[in-house]
ZATI-373142 format. One record per atom (N, C-alpha, C): residue number from 0; x, z, y; atom name. Coordinates in Angstrom, 3 decimals, decimal comma. Last residue first. Example, Ala and Ser with C-alpha at 12.3 -4.5 7.8 and 13.67 -1.06 7.14 Angstrom:
// ZATI-373142
   seq          X          Z          Y   atom
     1     12,850      7,080     -2,250      N
     1     13,670      7,140     -1,060     CA
     1     12,900      7,870      0,030      C
     0     13,190      7,800     -5,690      N
     0     12,300      7,800     -4,500     CA
     0     13,200      7,800     -3,300      C
// end
This chain:
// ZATI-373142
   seq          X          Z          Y   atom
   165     -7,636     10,843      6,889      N
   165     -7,705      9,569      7,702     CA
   165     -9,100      9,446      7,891      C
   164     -8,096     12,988      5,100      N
   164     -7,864     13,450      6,813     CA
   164     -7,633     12,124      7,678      C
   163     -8,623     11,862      3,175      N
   163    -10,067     12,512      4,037     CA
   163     -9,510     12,645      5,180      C
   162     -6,393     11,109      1,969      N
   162     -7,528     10,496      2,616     CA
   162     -8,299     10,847      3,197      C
   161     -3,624     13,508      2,767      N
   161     -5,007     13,338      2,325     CA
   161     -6,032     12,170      3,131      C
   160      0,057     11,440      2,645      N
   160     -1,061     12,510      3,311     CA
   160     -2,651     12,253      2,493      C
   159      2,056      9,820      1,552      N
   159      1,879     11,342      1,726     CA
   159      0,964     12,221      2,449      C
   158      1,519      7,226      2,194      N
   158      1,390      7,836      3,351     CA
   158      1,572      9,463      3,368      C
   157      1,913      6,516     -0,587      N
   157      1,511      5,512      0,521     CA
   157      2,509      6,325      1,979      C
   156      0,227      8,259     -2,516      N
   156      1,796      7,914     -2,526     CA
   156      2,140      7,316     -1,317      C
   155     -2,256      8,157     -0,831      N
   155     -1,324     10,065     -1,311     CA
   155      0,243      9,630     -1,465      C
   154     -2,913      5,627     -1,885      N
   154     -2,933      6,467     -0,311     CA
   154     -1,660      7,426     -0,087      C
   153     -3,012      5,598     -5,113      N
   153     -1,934      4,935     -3,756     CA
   153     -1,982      5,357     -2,175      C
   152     -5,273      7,820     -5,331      N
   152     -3,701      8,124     -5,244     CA
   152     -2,546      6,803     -4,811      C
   151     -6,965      6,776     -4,314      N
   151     -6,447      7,947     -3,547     CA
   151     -5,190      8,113     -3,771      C
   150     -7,250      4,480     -5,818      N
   150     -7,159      4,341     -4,131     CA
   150     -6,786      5,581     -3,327      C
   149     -7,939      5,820     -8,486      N
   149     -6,560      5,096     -8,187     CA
   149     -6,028      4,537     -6,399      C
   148    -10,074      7,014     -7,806      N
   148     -8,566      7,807     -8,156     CA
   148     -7,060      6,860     -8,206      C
   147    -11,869      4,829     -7,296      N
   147    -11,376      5,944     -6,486     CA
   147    -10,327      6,653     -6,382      C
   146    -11,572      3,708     -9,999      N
   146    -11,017      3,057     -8,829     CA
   146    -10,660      3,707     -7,734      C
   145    -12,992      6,046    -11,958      N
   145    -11,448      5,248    -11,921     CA
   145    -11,003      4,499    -10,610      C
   144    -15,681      6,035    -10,386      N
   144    -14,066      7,020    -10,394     CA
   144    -12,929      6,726    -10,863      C
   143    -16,157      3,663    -10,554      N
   143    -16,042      4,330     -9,833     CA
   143    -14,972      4,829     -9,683      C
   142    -16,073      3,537    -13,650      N
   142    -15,538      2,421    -13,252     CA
   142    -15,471      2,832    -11,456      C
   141    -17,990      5,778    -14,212      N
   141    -16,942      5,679    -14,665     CA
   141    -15,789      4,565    -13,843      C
   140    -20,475      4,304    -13,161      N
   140    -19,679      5,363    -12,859     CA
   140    -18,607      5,954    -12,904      C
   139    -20,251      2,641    -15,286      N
   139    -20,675      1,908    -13,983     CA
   139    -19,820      3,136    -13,060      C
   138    -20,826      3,912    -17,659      N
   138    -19,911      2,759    -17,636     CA
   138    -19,549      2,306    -16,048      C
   137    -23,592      4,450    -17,101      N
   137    -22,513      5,704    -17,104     CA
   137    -20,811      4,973    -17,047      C
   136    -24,814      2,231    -17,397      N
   136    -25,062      2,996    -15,874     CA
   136    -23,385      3,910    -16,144      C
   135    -24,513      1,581    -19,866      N
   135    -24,359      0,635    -19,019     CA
   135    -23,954      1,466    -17,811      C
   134    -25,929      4,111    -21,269      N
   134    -24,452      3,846    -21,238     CA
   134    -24,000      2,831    -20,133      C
   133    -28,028      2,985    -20,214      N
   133    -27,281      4,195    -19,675     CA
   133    -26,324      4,349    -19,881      C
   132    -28,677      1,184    -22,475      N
   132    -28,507      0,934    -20,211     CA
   132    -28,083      1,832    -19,586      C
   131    -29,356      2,375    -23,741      N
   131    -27,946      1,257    -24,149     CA
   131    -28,145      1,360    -23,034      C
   130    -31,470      4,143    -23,741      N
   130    -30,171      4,726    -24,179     CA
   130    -29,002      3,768    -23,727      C
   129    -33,163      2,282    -23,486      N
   129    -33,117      2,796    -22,215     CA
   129    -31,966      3,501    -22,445      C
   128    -33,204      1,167    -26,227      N
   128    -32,918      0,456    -25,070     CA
   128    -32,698      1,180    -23,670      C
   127    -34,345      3,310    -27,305      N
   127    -32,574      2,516    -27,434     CA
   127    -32,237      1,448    -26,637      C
   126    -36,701      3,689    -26,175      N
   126    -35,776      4,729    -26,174     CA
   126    -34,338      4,303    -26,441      C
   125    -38,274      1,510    -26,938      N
   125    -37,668      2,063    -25,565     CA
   125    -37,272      2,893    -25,445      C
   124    -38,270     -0,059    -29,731      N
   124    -37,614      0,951    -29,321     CA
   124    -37,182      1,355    -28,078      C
   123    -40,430     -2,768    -30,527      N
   123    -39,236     -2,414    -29,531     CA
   123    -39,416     -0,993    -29,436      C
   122    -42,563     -4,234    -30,385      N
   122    -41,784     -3,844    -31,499     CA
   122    -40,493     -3,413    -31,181      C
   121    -44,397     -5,894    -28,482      N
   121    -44,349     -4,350    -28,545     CA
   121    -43,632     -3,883    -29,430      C
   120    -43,553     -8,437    -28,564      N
   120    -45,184     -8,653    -29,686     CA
   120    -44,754     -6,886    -29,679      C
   119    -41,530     -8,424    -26,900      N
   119    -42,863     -9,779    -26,688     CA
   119    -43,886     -9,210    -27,499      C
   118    -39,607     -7,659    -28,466      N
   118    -40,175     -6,704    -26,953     CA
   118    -41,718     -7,008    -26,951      C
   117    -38,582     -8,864    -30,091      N
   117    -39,570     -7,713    -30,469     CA
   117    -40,381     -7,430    -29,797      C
   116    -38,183    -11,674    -28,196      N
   116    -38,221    -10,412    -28,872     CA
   116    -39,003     -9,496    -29,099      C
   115    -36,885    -14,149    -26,175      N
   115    -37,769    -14,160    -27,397     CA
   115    -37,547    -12,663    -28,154      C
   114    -35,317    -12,767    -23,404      N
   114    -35,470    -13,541    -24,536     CA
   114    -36,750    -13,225    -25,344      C
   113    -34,349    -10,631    -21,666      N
   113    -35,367    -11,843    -21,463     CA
   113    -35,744    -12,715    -22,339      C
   112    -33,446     -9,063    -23,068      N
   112    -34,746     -8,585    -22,895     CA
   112    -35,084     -9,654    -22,063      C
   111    -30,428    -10,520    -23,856      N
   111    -31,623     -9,596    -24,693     CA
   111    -32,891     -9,445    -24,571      C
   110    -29,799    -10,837    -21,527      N
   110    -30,295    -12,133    -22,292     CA
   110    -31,212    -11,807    -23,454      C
   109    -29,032     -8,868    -20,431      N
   109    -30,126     -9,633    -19,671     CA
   109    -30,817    -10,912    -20,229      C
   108    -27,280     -8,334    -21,924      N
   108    -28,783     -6,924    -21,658     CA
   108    -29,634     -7,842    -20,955      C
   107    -25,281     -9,707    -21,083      N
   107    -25,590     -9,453    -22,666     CA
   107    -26,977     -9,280    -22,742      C
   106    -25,103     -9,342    -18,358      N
   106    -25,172    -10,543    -19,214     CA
   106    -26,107    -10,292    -20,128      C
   105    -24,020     -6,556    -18,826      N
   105    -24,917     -6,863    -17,931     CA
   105    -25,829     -8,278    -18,601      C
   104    -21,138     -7,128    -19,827      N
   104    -22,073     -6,501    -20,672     CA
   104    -23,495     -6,520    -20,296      C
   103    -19,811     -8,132    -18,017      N
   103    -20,444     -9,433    -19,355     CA
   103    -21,717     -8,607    -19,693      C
   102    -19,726     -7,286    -16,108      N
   102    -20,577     -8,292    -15,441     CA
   102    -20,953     -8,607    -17,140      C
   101    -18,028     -5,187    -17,683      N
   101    -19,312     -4,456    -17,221     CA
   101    -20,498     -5,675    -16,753      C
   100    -15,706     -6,439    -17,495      N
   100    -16,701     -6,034    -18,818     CA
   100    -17,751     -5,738    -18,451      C
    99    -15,196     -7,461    -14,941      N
    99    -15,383     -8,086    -15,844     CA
    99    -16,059     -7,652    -17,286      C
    98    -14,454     -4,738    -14,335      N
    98    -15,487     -5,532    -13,806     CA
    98    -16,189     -6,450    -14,797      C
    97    -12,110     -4,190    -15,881      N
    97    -13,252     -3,573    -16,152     CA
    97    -14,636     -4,603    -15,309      C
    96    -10,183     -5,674    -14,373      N
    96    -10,612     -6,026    -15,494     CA
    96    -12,031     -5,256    -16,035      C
    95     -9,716     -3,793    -12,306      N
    95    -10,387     -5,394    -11,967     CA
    95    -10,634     -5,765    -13,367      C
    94     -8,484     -1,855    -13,492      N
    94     -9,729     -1,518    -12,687     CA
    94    -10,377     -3,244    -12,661      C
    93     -6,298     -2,867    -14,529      N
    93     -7,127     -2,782    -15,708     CA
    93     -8,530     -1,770    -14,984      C
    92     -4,781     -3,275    -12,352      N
    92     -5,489     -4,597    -12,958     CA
    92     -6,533     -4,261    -14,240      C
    91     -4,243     -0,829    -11,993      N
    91     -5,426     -1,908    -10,353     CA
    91     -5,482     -3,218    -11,284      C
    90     -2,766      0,296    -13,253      N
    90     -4,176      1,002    -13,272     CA
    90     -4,871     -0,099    -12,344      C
    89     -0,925     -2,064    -12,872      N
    89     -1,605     -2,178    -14,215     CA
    89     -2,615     -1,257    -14,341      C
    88     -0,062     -0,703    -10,495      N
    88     -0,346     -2,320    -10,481     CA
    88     -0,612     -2,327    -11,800      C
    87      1,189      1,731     -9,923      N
    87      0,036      1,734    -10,282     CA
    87     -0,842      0,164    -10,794      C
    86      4,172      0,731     -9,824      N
    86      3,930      2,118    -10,656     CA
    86      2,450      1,870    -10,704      C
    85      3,803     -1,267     -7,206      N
    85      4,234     -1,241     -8,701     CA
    85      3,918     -0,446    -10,129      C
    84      2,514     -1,582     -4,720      N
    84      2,942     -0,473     -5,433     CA
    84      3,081     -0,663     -6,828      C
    83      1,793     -4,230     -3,479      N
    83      2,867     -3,312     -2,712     CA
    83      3,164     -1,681     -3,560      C
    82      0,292     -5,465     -4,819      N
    82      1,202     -6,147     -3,856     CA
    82      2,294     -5,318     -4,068      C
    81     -1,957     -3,822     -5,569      N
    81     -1,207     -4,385     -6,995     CA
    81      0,102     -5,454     -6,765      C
    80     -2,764     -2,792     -3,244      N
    80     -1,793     -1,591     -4,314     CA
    80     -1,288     -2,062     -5,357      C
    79     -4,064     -5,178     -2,073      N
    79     -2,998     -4,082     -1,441     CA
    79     -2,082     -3,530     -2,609      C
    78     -6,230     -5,236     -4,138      N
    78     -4,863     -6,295     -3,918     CA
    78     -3,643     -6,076     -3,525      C
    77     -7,591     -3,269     -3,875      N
    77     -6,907     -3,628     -4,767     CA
    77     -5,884     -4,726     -5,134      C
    76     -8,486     -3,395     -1,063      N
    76     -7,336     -2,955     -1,572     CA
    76     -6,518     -2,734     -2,695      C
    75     -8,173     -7,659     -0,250      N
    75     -9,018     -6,087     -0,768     CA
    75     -7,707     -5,060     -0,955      C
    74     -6,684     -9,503      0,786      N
    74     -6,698     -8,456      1,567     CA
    74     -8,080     -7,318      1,128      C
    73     -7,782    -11,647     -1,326      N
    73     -6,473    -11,228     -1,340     CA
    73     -5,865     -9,974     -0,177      C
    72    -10,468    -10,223     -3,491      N
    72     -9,859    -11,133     -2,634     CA
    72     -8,621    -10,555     -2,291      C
    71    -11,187     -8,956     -5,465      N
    71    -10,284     -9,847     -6,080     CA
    71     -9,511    -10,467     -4,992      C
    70    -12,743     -7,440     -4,394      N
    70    -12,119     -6,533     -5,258     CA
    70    -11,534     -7,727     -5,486      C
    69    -15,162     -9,426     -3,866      N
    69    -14,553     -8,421     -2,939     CA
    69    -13,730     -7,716     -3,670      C
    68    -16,245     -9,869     -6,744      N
    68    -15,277    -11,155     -5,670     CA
    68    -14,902    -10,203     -4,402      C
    67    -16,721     -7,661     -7,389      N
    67    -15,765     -7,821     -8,109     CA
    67    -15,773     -9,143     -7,317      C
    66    -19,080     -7,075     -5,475      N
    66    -17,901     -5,637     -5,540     CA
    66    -16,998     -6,625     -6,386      C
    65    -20,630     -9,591     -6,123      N
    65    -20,155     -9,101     -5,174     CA
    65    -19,320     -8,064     -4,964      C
    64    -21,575     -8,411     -8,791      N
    64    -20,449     -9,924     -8,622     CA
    64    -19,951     -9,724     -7,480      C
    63    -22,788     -6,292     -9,053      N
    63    -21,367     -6,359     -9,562     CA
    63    -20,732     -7,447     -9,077      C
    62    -25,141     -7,362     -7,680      N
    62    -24,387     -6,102     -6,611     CA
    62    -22,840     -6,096     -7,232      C
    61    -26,283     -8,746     -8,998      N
    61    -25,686     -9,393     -8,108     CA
    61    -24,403     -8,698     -7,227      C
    60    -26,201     -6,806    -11,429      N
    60    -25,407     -8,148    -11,119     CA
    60    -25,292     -9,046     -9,934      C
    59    -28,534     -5,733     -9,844      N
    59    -26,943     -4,481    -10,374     CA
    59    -26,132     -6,009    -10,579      C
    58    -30,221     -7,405    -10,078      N
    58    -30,266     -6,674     -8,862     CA
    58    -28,516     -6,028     -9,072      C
    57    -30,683     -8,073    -12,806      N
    57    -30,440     -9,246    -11,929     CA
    57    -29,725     -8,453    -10,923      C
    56    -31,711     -5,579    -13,254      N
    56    -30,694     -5,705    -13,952     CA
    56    -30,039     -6,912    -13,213      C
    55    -34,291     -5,296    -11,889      N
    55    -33,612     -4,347    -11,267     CA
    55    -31,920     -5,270    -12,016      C
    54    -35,633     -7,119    -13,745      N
    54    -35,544     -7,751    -11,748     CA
    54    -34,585     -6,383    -11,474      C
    53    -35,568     -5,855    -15,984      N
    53    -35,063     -7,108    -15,568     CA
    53    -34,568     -7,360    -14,015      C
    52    -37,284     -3,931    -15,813      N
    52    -35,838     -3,333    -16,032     CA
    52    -35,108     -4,921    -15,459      C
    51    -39,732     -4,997    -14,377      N
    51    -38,819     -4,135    -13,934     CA
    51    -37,572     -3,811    -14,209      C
    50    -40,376     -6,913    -16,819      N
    50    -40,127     -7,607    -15,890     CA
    50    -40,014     -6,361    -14,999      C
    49    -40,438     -4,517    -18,650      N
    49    -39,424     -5,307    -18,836     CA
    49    -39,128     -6,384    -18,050      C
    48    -42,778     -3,181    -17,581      N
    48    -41,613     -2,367    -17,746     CA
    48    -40,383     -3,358    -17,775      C
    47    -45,012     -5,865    -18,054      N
    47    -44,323     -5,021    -16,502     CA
    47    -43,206     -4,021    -17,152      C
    46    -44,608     -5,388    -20,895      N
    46    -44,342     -6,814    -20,043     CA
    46    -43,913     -6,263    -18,718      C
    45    -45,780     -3,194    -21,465      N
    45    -44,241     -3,527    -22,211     CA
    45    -43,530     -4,618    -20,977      C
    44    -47,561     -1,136    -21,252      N
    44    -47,327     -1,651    -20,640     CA
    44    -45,788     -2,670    -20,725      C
    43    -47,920      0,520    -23,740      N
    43    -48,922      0,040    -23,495     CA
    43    -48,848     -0,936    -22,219      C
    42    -44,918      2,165    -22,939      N
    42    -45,721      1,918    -23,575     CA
    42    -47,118      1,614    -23,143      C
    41    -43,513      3,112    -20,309      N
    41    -43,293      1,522    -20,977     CA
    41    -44,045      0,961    -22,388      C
    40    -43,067      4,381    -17,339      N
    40    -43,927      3,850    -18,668     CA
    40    -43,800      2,941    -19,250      C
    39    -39,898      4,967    -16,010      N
    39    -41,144      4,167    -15,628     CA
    39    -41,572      4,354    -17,320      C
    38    -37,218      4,482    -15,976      N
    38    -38,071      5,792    -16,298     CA
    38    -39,269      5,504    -15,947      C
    37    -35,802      2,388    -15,761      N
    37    -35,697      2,473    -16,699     CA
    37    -36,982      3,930    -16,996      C
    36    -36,367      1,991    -12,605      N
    36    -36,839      1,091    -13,820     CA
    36    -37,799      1,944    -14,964      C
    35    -34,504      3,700    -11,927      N
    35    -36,150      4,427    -11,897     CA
    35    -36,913      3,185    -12,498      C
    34    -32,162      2,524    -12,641      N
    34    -33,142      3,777    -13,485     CA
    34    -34,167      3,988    -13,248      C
    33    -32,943      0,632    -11,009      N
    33    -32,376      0,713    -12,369     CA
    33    -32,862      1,504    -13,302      C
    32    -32,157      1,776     -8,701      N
    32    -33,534      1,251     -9,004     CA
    32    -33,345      0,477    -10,370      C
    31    -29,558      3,054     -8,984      N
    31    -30,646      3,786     -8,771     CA
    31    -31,888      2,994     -8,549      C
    30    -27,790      0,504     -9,056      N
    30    -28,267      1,671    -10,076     CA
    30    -29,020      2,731     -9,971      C
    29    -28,496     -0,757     -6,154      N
    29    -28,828     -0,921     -7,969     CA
    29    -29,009     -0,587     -8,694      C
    28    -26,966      1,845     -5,146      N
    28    -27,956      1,332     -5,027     CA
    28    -29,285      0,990     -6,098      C
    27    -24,348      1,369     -5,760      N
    27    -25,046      3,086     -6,137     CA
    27    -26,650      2,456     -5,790      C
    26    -24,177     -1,344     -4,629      N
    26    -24,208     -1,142     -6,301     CA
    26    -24,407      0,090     -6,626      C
    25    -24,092     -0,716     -2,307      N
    25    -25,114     -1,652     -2,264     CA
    25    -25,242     -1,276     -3,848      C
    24    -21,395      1,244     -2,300      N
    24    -23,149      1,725     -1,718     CA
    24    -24,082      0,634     -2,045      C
    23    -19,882     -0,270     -2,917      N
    23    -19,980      0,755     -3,692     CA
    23    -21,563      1,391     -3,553      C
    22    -19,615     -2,122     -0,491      N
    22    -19,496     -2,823     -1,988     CA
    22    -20,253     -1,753     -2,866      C
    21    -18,745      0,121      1,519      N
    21    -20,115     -0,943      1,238     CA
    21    -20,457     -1,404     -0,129      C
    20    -16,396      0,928      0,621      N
    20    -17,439      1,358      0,101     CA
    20    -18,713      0,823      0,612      C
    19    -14,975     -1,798      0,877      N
    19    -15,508     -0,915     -0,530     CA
    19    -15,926     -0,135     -0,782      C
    18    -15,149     -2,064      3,464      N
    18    -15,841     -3,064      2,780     CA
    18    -15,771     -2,408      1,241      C
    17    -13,442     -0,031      4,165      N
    17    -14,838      0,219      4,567     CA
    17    -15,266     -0,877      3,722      C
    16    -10,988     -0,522      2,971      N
    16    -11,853      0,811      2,392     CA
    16    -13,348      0,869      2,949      C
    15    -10,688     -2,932      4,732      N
    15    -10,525     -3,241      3,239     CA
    15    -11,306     -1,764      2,471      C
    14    -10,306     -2,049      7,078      N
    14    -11,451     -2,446      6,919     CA
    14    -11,554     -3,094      5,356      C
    13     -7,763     -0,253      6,771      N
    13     -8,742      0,527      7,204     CA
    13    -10,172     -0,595      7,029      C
    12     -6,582     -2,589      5,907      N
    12     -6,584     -1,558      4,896     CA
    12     -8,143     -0,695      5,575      C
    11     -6,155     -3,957      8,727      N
    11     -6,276     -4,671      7,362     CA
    11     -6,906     -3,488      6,224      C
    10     -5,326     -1,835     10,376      N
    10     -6,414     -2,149     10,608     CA
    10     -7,160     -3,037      9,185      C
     9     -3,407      0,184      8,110      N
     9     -3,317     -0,514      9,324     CA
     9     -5,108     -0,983      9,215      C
     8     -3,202      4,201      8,289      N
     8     -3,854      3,033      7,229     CA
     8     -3,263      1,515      8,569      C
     7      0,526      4,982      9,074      N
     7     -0,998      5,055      9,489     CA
     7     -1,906      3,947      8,435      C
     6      2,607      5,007     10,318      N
     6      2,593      5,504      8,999     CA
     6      1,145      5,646      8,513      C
     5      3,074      3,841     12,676      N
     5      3,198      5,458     12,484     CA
     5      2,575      6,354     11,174      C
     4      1,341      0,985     11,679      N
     4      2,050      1,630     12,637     CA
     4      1,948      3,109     12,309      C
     3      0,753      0,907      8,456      N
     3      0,724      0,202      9,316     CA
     3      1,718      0,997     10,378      C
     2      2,191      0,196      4,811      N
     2      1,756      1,118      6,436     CA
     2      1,458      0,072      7,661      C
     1      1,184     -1,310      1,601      N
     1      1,555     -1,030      2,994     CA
     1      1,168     -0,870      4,247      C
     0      0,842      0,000     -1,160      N
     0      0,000      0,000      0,000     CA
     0      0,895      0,000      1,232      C
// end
């Protein structure tokens, strides 16, 4: 992560952390109409529950594609720390790689319950399905805090000082 003047975030960096946590807030987002999808009635009502989990699941993929083409460009800060700090440049590629699992796994769930299925004639387990999306969600979180910890701690190495106090 390189300094700017007096050892300071530079203006590049300082609007590279604000565009991620935009990125972060539009996709905490998603996942909170996601779930309230996912907690909605879904017996005796199969079709609306699953054109909800759907239109919310579209909703979290658009929000992933966007955090992972912002996370790739070349003044994100994951670009920053996989430039300019060595020692962490494989935790910042196996953060950008996760994206990528999480857009497939998204995919996967979206081809599932839009498709021809059980779902269609009520033969469906909404309980393993709402189980597998949580893992999805918890996957999502996870992928958070990994990135966080890795942006704090190139900061911390960076600048020897606490993010919060920037």
């Amino acid at each position: 992560m390189g300094q700017g003047p007096g050892g300071a975030f530079s203006d590049a960096q300082r609007g590279g952390l604000e565009g991620r946590q935009a990125d972060q807030d539009r996709t905490l987002a998603a996942i909170e109409v996601l779930e309230r999808a996912l907690a909605s009635p879904a017996p005796r009502r199969e079709a609306a529950w699953r054109a909800e989990v759907l239109s919310a699941l579209a909703a979290l993929d658009a929000a992933a594609a966007e955090e992972d083409r912002n996370a790739e460009r070349p003044d994100s800060l994951l670009s920053d720390i996989r430039r300019t700090q060595p020692r962490l440049r494989s935790r910042a590629n196996g953060v950008r790689a996760q994206y990528g699992h999480l857009r497939d796994r998204i995919a996967a769930l979206r081809r599932e319950l839009g498709g021809e299925t059980a779902l269609e004639v009520g033969l469906v387990d909404f309980a393993d399905i709402r189980q597998r999306l949580g893992w999805l969600l918890a996957a999502f979180r996870h992928q958070r805090a990994r990135e966080s910890d890795l942006i704090y701690e190139a900061y911390f190495e960076a600048f020897n000082s606490d993010l919060r106090a920037e």
